[in-house]
C-alpha positions as a printed Julia matrix, in Angstrom:
176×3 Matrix{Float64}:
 -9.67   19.7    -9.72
 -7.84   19.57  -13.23
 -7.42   16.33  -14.98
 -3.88   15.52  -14.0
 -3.88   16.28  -10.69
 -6.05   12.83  -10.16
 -7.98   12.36   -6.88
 -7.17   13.29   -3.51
 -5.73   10.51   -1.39
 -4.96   10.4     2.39
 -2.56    7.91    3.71
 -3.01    5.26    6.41
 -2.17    5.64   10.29
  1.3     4.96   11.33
  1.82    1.72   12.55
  3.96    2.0    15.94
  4.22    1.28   19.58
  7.15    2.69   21.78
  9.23   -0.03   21.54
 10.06    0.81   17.84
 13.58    1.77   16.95
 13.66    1.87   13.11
 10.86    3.73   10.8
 10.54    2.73    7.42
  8.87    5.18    5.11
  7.42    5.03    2.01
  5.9     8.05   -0.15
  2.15    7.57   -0.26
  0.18    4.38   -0.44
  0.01    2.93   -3.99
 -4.2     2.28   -5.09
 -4.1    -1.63   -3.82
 -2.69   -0.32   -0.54
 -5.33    2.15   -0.28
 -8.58    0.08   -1.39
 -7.46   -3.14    1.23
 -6.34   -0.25    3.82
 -2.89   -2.34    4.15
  0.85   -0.85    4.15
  2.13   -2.39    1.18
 -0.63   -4.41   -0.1
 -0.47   -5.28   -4.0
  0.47   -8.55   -4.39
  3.81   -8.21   -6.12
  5.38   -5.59   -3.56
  8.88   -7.0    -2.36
  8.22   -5.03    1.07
  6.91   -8.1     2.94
  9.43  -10.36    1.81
 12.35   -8.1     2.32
 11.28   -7.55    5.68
 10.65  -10.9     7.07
 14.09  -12.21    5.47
 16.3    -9.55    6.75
 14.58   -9.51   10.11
 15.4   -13.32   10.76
 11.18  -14.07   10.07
 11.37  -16.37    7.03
  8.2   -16.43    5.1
  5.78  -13.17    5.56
  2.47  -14.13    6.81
 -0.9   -14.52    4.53
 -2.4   -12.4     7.79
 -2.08   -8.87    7.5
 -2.04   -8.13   11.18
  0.28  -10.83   11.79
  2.51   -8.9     9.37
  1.95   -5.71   11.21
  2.74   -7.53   14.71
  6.15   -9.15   13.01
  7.07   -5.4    11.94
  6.28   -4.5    15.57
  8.19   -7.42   17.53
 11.3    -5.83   15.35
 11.17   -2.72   16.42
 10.2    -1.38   13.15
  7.63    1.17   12.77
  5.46    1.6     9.36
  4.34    5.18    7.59
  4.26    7.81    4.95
  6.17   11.16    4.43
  2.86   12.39    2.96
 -0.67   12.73    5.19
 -1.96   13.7     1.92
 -1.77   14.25   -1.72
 -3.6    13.93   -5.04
 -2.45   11.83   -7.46
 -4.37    9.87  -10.78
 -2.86    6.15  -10.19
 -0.28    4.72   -8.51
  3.22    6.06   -9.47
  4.81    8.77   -7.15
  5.36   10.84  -10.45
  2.05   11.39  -10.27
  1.64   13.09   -6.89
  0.7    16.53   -6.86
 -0.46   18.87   -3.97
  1.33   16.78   -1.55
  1.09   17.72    2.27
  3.87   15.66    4.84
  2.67   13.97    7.96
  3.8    15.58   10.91
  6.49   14.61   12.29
  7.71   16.95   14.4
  4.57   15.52   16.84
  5.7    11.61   15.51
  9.08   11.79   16.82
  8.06   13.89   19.86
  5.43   10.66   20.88
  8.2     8.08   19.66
 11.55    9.53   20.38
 13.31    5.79   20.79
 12.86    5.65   17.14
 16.7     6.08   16.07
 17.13    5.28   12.14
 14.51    6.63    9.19
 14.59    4.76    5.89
 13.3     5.77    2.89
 11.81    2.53    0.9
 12.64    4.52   -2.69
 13.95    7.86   -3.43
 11.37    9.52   -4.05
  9.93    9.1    -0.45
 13.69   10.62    0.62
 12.83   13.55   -1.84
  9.47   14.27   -0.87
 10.64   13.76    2.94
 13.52   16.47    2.43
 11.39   19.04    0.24
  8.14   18.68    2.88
  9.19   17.48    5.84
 12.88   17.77    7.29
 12.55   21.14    8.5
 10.51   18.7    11.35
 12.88   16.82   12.32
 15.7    19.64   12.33
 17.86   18.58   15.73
 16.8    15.26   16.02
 19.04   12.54   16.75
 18.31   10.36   13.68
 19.89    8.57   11.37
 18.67    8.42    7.75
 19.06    5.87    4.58
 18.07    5.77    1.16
 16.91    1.75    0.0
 15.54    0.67   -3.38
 12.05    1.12   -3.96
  9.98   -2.58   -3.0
  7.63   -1.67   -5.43
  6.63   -3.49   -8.52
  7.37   -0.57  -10.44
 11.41   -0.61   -9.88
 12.04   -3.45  -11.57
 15.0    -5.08   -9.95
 15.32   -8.27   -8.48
 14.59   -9.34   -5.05
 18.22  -10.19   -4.57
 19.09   -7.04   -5.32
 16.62   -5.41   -3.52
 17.52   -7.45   -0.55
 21.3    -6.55   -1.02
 19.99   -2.74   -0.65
 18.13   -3.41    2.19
 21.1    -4.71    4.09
 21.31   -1.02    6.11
 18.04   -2.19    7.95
 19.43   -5.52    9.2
 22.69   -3.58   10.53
 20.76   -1.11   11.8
 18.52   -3.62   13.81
 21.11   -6.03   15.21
 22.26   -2.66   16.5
 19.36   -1.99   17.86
 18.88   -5.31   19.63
 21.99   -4.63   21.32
 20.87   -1.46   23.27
């Protein structure tokens, strides 16, 4: 393995049950995410928050799976474009030798799942240069938001302003 490439990394299972509507995806699990095994896990990650503000949950929860149930009881399924990749730290400039999760078997176990958004652009990139081919035919809808990591260094107002797409898209969804 050459120096820059960095270690291989494998991504976490998707978090999901069939009543999910909405899929948010990110690229690949930063190193925090990865050591506690938690979507989204270094402290300073605006995912949490964002979520539990738009989706009418006020303050995110200390307890990890009581995070992952809120995501659920929204409709809103957690995961990765990438199963796989190798990458030295945590920015998704670094990834190299990435391989996509497959999709084409995700959607076929969860078709009620309606609207894909891409928590940063480059989870939108690597989704459309590894991935879309999948999902060719599909009936889903697909959105772009600002990157809730640390590293994009926006406010959470802002942020939250971006984020507004998954709000609309779930009151739509609680309408079905």
């Amino acid at each position: 393995m050459d120096k820059e490439a960095g270690e291989k990394r494998t991504g976490l299972p998707p978090v999901v049950d069939r009543s999910c509507r909405l899929l948010l995806l990110g690229s690949m699990p930063g190193e925090a995410s990865l050591q506690a095994q938690q979507y989204y896990g270094h402290p300073r990650n605006a995912f949490w928050p964002l979520l539990y503000r738009l989706l009418d949950g006020g303050e995110p929860s200390p307890v990890y799976p009581e995070r992952l149930q809120f995501a659920l009881s929204r409709g809103v399924a957690l995961w990765d474009v990438l199963r796989e990749c190798e990458r030295k730290g945590s920015l998704d400039a670094a990834i190299r030798k990435a391989e996509a999760n497959d999709f084409r078997a995700f959607f076929a176990a969860y078709p009620g799942i309606t609207h894909v958004f891409f928590n940063g652009s480059a989870a939108a990139q690597l989704f459309r240069r590894q991935a879309a081919p999948q999902v060719e035919g599909l009936p889903l809808s697909f959105a772009v938001l600002p990157s809730s990591s640390p590293a994009r260094a926006i406010s959470l107002e802002a942020k939250l302003e971006g984020w507004q797409p998954v709000r609309e898209a779930w009151l739509e969804t609680q309408q079905d």
